[in-house]
C-alpha positions in Angstrom: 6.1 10.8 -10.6 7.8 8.3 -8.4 9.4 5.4 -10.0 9.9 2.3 -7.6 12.3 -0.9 -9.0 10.2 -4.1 -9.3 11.0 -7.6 -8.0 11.1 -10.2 -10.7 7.9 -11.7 -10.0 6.2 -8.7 -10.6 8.1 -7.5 -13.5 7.5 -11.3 -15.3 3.7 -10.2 -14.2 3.8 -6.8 -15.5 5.3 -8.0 -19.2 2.9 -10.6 -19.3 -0.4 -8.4 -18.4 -1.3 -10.2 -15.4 -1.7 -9.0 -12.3 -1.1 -11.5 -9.4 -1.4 -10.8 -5.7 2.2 -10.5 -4.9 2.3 -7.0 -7.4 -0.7 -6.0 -5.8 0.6 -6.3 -2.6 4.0 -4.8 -3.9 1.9 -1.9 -5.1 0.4 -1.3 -1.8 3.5 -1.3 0.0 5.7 0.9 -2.6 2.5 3.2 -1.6 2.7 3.1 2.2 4.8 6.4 2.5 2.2 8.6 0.4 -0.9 7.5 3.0 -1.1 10.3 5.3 -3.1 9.1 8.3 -4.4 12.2 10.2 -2.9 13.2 13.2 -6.8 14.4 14.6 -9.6 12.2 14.8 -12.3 13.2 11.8 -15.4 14.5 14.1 -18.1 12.6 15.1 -20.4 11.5 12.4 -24.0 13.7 11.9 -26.7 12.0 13.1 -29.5 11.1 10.0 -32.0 12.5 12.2 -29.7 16.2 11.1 -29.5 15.8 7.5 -32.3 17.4 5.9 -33.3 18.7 2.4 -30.4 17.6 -0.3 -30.6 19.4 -3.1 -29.4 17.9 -6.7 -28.6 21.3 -9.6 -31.0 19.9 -12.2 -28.0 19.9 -14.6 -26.2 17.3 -12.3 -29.7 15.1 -12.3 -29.9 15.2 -16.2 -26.3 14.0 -16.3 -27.0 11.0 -13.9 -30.6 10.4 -15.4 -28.9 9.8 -18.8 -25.9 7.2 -17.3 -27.0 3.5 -17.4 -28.0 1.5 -14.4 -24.4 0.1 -12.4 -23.7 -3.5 -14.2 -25.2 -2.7 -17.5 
């Protein structure tokens, strides 16, 4: 694990439990060296008119039946 020093601001916001957009944006760019950006183009994306049949394991479906709704 990477430690990185914090400015002020963000360490006040840190000790206090609030997170403000200058620590987010402090996050971000403390993070900009781990973000890999690919040095080849993904592919082209599949065309819907391709993508046929999608099969769920039934133990998968159970596991999703039995999670509540998003925003319950």
């Amino acid at each position: 694990m990477t430690l990185f020093p914090q400015d002020s601001a963000a360490r006040q916001a840190s000790e206090q439990g609030v997170e403000t957009w200058e620590t987010l944006r402090g996050a971000c760019t403390r993070m900009v060296p781990h973000w890999a950006v690919p040095s080849v183009p993904a592919g082209t994306p599949v065309p819907p008119s391709r993508i046929h049949g999608v099969t769920v394991p039934a133990a998968s479906a159970r596991l999703l039946d039995g999670m509540s709704e998003y925003g319950d």
